[in-house]
C-alpha positions in Angstrom: -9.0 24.3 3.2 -6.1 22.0 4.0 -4.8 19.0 2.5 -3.8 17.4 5.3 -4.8 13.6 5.6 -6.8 12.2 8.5 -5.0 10.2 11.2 -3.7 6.8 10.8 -4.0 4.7 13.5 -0.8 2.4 13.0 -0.8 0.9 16.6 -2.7 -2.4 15.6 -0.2 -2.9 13.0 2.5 -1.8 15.2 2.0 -5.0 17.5 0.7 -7.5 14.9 4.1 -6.7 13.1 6.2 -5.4 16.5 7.7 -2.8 14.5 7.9 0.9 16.1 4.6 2.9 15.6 7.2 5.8 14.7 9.1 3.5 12.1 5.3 3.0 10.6 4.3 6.4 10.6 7.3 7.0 8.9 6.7 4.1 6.0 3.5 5.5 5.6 4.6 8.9 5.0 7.4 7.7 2.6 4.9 5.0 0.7 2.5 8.5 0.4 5.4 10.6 -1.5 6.0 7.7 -3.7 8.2 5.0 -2.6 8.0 2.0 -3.9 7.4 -1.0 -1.3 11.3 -2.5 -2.5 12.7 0.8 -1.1 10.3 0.1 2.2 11.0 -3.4 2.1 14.0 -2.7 2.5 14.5 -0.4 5.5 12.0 -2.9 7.1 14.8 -5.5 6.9 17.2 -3.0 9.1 17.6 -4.2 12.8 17.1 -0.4 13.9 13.5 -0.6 11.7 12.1 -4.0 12.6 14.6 -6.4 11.3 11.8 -8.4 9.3 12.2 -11.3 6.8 11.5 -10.1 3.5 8.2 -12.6 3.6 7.1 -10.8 7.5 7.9 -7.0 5.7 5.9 -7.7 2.4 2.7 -8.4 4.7 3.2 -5.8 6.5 3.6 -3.4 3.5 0.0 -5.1 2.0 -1.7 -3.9 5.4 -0.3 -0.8 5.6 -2.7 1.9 3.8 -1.4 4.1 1.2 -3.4 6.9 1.4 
């Protein structure tokens, strides 16, 4: 058996949000190891990772799944 998780389709997310599908994918796998959305918050607010207004990166972080 593996434990590996099913695909997430960021892409819809990616251009509600225009934030990199990469920089997503990588969010996602940092929220599933247990950061906390501050720390996400965070490197959403870098220009190289968005460059979203704390407000724009929260929403994102409520859409993006967890598991």
């Amino acid at each position: 058996m593996h434990d590996t998780p099913d695909p997430v389709d960021l892409s819809a997310l990616a251009a509600t949000y225009g934030v990199p599908e990469a920089v997503l994918e990588d969010l996602y796998a940092r929220r599933r190891a247990g950061a906390r959305d501050a720390e996400l918050m965070h490197l959403l607010a870098q220009p190289d990772r968005g460059g979203l207004a704390p407000e724009r990166a929260r929403a994102l972080l409520t859409e993006l799944p967890s598991q």
